[in-house]
C-alpha positions as CSV (number, residue, x, y, z in Angstrom):
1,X,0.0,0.0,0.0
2,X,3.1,2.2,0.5
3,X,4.2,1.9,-3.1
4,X,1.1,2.6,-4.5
5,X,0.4,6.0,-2.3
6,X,3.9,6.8,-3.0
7,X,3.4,6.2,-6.7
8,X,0.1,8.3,-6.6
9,X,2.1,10.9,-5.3
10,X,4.5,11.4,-7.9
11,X,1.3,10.6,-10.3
12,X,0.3,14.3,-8.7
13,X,3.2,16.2,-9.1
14,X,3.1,14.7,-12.8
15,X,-0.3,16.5,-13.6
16,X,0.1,19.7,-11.4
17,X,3.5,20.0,-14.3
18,X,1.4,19.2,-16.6
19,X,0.0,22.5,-16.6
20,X,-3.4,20.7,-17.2
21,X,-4.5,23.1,-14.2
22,X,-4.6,25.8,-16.4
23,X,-7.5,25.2,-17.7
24,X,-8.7,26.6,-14.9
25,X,-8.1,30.1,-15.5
26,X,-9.9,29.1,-19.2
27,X,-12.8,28.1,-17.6
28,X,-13.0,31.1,-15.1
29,X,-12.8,33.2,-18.2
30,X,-15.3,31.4,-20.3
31,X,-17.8,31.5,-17.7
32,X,-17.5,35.2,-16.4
33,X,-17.4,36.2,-20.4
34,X,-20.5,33.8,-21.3
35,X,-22.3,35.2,-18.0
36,X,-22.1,38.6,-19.1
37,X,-23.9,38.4,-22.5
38,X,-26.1,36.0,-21.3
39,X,-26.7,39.1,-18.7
40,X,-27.5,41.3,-21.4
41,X,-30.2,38.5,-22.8
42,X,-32.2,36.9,-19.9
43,X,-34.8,38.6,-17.5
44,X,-34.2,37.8,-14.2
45,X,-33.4,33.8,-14.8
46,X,-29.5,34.5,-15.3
47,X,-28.0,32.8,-12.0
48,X,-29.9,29.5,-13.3
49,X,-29.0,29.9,-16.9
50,X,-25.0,30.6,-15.2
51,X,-25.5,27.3,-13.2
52,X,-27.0,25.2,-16.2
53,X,-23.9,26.4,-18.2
54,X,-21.7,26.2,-16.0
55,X,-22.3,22.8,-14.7
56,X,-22.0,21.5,-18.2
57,X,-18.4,23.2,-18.7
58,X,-17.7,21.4,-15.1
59,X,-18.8,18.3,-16.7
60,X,-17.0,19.0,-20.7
61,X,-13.9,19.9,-19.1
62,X,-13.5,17.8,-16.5
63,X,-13.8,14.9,-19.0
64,X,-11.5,16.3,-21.5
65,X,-8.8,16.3,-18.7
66,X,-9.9,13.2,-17.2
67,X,-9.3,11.6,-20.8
68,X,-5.8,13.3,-21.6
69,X,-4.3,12.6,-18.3
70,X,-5.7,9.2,-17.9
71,X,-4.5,8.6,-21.1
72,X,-1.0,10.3,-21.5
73,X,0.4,9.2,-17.6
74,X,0.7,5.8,-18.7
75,X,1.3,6.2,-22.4
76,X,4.1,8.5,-21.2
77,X,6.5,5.7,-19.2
78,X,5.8,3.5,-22.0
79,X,7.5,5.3,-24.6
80,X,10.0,6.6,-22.3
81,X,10.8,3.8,-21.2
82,X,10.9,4.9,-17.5
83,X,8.5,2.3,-16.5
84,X,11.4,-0.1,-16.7
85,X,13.1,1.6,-14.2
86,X,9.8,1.4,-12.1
87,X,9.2,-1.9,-12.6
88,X,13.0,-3.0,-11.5
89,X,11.9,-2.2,-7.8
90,X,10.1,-3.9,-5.6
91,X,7.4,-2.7,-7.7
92,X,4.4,-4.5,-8.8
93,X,1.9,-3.7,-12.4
94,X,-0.9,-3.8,-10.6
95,X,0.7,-1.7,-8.1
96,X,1.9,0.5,-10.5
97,X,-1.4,1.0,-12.3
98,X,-3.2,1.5,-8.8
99,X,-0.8,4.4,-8.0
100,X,-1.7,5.9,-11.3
101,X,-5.1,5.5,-10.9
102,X,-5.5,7.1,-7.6
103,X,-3.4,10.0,-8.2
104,X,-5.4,10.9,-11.3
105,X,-8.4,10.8,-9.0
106,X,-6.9,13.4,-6.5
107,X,-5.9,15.5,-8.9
108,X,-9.5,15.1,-10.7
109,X,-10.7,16.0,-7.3
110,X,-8.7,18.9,-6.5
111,X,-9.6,20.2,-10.3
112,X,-13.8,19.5,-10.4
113,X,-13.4,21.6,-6.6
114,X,-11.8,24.4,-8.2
115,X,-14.1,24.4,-10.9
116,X,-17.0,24.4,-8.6
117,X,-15.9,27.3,-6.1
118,X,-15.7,29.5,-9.1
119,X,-18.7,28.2,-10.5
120,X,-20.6,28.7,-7.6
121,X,-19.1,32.9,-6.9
122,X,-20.4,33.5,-10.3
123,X,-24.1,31.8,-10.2
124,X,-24.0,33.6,-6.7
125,X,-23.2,37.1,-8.1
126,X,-25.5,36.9,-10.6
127,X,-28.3,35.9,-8.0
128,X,-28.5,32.3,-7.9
129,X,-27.0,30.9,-4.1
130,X,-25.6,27.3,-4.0
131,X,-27.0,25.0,-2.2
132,X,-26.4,20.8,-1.6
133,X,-27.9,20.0,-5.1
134,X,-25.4,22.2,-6.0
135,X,-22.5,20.5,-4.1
136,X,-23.9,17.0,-4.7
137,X,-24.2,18.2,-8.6
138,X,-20.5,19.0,-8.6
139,X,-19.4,15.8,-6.7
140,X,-21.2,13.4,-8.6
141,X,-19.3,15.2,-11.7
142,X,-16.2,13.9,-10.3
143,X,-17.3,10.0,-9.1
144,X,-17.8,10.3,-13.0
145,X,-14.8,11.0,-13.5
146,X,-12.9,8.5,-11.5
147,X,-14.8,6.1,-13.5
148,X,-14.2,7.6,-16.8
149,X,-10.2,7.9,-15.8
150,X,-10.7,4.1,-15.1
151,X,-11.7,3.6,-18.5
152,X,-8.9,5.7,-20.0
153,X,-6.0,3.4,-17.6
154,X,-8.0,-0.1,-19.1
155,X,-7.4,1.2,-22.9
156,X,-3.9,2.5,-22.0
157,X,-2.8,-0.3,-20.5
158,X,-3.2,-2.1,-24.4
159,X,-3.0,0.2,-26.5
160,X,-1.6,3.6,-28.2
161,X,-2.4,7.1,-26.7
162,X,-4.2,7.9,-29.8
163,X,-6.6,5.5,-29.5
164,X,-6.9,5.2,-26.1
165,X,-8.1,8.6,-26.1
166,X,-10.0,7.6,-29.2
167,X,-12.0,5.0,-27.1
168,X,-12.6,6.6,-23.9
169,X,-14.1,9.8,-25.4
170,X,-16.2,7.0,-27.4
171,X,-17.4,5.1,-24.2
172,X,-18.2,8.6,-22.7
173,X,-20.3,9.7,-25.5
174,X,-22.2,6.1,-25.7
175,X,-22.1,6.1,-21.4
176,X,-24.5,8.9,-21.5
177,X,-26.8,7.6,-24.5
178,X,-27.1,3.7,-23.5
179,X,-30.2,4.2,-21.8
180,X,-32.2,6.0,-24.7
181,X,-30.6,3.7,-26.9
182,X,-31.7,0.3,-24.9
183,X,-34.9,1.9,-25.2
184,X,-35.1,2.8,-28.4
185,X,-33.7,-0.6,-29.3
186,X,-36.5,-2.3,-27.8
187,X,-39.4,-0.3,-29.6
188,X,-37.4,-0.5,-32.7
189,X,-38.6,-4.0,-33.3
190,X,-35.8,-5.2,-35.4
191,X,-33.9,-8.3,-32.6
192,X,-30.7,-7.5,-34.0
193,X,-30.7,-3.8,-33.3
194,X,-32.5,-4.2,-30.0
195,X,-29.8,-7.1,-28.8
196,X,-27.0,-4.7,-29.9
197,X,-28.7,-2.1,-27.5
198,X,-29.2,-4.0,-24.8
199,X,-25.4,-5.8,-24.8
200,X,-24.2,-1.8,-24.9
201,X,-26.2,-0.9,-21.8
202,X,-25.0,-3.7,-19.9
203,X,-21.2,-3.5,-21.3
204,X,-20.7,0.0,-20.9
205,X,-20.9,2.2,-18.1
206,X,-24.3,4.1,-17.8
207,X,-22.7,7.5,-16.8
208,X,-26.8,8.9,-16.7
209,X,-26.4,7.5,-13.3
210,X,-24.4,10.7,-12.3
211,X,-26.2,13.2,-14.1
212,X,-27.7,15.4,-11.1
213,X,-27.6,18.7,-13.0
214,X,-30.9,19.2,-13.2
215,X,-31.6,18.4,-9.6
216,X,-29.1,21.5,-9.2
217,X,-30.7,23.6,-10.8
218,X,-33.9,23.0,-9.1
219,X,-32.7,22.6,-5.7
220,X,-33.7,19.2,-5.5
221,X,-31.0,17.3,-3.4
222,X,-30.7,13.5,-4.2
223,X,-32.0,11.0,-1.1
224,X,-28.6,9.3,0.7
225,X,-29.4,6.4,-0.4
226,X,-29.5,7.6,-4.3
227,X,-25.9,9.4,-4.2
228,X,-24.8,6.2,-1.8
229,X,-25.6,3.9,-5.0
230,X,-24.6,5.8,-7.5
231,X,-21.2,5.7,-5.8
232,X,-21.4,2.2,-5.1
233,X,-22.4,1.8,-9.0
234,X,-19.0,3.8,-9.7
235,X,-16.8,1.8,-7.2
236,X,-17.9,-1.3,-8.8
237,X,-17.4,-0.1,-12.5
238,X,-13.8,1.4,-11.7
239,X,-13.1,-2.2,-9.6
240,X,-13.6,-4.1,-12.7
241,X,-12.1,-1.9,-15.1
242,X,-8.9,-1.8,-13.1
243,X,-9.0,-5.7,-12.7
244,X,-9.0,-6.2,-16.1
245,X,-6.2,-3.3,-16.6
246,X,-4.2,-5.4,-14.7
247,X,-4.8,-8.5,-16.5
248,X,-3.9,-6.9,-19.6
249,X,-1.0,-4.9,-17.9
250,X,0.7,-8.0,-16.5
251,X,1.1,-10.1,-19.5
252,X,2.2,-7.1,-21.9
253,X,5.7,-7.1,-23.1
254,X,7.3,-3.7,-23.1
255,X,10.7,-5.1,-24.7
């Protein structure tokens, strides 16, 4: 356990260099320039426009990051060849990716925080005041994201960076239309197409399931026991994800 907080800790100071955190500063002036015209165009519904907009940007950016770090951190001592030099300690793969993984996640945490503090100073100065739907919005943004980071590690650990980041942005496109698709499989009423559906629904994570953005927007905190399985729903996806990672991690040869 050692190696793989000490390995998450160097995962950090990988991404913080990265100077992926300055997207930041992009997304505080996106929002405060987008909030201004939208100013000029709404009557008296701008903090709710401001916190439907900006809790997609949370979302857009926080998966774009999730996808390039997840992505390049491992592709990275590949082609360098420094996981050599990793794996000639006492160092397990599975260890290794672990590490990886969890200091993607803590820096995915620190960033989806950041996002929302400045979010929520700018839905409240245009009159809208956070509340927990707001928080629980924001947070369920970034168990997402730990899920969609363990996607990006699973098609690393096989494949190139191109299309690694190929198939994640592909999973996290499909993640968020499985549903309607299952359903629109069913009352298609052509098997094949409805048996392609379903297998996608079941195969693929159903990212929907962290979608509270519109309870934010109506103040409408999730029950405990809703956030509680959405997070269990994550966990589980992540756990098998990572498992597989390191099946596929420990029989690769890097030669």
């Amino acid at each position: 356990m050692t190696r793989i907080l000490a390995i998450a800790a160097v995962t950090w100071r990988e991404a913080v260099r990265n100077r992926v955190l300055y997207s930041l500063l992009f997304f505080l002036v996106l929002l405060l320039a987008v909030s201004a015209v939208l100013d000029q165009m709404t009557m008296g519904q701008n903090g709710r426009v401001v916190l439907d907009l900006g809790l997609g940007l949370v979302h857009a950016f926080g998966a774009l990051i999730a996808i390039f770090l997840g992505v390049a951190v491992i592709s990275r001592e590949i082609s360098r060849k420094t996981l050599h030099v990793v794996l000639a300690k006492p160092v397990g793969r599975i260890a290794f990716l672990l590490g990886k993984y969890l200091g993607l996640v803590a820096t995915l945490g620190v960033i989806v925080a950041a996002m929302g503090a400045v979010l929520t100073g700018v839905a409240a100065v245009f009159g809208d005041l956070p509340g927990p739907a707001l928080i629980q919005a924001v947070g369920m943004i970034w168990v997402e994201l730990a899920v969609l980071t363990a996607v990006a590690v699973f098609f690393a650990a096989f494949t190139g960076p191109f299309l690694s980041g190929m198939f994640t942005l592909g999973v996290f496109v499909i993640g968020h239309l499985t549903p309607g698709l299952k359903s629109l499989g069913e009352r298609s009423g052509d098997a094949l197409v409805a048996v392609v559906s379903r297998g996608l629904y079941y195969a693929l994570p159903n990212l929907e399931t962290f979608d509270f953005k519109a309870r934010a927007l109506y103040q409408a905190p999730a029950t405990a026991a809703t956030t509680t399985l959405a997070v269990l729903y994550a966990a589980a996806c992540a756990a098998v994800l990572l498992a597989a990672a390191g099946l596929v991690f420990t029989r690769r040869d890097f030669r």
